[in-house]
N, C-alpha and C positions, 0 to 999 in steps of 0.2 A: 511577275513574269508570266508572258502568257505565252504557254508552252503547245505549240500546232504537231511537233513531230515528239513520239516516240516509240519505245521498244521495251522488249519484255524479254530478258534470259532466264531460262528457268533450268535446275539443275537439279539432277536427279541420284540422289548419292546412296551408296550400299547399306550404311544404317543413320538414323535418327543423330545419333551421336556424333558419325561423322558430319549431317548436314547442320547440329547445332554450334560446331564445331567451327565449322566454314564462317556461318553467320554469324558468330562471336568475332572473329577475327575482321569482316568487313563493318560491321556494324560501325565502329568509331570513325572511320573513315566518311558517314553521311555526310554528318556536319562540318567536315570540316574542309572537304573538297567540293561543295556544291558553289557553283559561282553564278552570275547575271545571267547566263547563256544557258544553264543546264541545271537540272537537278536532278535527284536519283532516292527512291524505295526499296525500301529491302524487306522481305518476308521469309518467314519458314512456316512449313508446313509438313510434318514431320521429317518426309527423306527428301523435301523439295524445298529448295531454294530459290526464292525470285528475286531479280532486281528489274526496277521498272526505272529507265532512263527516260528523261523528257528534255526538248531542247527547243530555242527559240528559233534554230534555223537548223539544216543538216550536217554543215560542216561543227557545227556543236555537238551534236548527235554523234556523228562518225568520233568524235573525240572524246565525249563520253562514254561510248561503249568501248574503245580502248582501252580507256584507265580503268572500267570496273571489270574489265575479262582478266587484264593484268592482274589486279588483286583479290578476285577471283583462283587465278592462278598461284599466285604466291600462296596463300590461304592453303591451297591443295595439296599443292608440294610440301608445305610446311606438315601438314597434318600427315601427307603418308611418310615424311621423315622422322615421325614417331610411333610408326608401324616396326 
């Protein structure tokens, strides 16, 4: 796939544990939602989380960064409802 557009979210969390946290919880989710159109990286760096969207056009793009902010999200919620 030869991917012309992408983007980079990077998140910056209170400690380590919370951002390895996060990144456990998206992590299973790479391989199994990357399709023909899109695919998606994920990294941590201590309190910093990235994901790196790339897509074969923009309406792919705009639809990948949907689903990974959502689960993004979910990930967040779930972690401070074990605060």
């Amino acid at each position: 796939m030869t991917a012309p557009h992408q983007t980079h979210l990077t998140a910056e969390y209170d400690s380590t544990d919370q951002a390895r946290a996060i990144e456990r919880s998206i992590r299973p989710e790479i391989d199994d939602i990357e399709g023909d159109r899109t695919t998606a990286r994920l990294c941590r760096n201590g309190q910093h989380v990235e994901l790196t969207v790339k897509a074969t056009d923009l309406v792919a793009l705009r639809a990948g960064i949907n689903t990974w902010l959502t689960l993004r999200g979910v990930a967040e919620d779930s972690f401070a409802g074990l605060q």
